[in-house]
N, C-alpha and C positions, 0 to 999 in steps of 0.2 A: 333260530333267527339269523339271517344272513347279514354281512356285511354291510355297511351303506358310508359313502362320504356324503357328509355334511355340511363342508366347504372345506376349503386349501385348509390342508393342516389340522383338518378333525375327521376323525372315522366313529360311527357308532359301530357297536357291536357285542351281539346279545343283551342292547338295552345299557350297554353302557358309553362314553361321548369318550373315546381315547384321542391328545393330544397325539400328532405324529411328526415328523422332520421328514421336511420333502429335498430329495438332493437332485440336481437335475444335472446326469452324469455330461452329461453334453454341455451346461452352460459351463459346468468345474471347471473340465479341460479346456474349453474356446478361454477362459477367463488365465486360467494360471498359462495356456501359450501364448501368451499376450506379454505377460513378462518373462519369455523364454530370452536368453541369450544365444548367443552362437559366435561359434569361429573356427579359423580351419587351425587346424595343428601342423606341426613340421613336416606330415607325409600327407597334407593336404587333404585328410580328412576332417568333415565341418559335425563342429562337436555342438551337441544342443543342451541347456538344463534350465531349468528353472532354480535360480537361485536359493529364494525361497523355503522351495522344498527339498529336504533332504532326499534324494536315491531319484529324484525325475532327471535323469540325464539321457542322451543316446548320440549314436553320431549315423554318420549316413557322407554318400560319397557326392551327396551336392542340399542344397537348402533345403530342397523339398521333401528329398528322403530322406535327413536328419527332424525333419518338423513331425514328415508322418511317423516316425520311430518313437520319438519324442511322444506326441499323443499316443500311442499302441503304452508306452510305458506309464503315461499318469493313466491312464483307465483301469491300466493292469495294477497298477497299486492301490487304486481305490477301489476296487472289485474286491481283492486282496484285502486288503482291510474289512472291508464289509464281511466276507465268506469267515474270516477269523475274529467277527465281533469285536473288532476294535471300534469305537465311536468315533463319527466324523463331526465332530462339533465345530462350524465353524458361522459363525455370528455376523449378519448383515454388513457390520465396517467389514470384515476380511472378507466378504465376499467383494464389497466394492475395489478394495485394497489389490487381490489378486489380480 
């Protein structure tokens, strides 16, 4: 019996209704670079992070390639996480929150 979704957040399969967690890697990142910081340091490199999160940091030699560096690193950690089975649980308030 093949797979089927059911609606957001249910998949049957082989006759059974499994609960799933839908992560939408794209809204993650738009949402956590929203609370990105930035600033230039002493040799005028502009340092990017996300408070928040521990290790989303990156710099870049003007806003923009600090911001795209920035999203290249939260992808790559949530990627990362995922590929290492680590669980992203994070609950409607902290979605709004990030």
């Amino acid at each position: 019996m093949a797979t089927q979704i059911r609606e957001e957040g249910r998949i049957e399969t082989e006759g059974v209704m499994v609960k799933v967690k839908v992560l939408s890697l794209t809204h993650y990142v738009d949402e956590a670079l929203k609370q990105a910081e930035y600033y230039r340091d002493e040799h005028g490199v502009v340092i990017a992070k996300v408070p928040a999160a521990s290790g989303f940091f990156a710099q870049g030699d003007s806003f923009e390639d600090a911001r795209g560096n920035l999203r290249d690193v939260i992808e790559g950690n949530v990627l990362l996480a995922l590929q290492l089975g680590f669980e992203i649980d994070i609950s409607r308030e902290e979605w709004l929150r990030l």
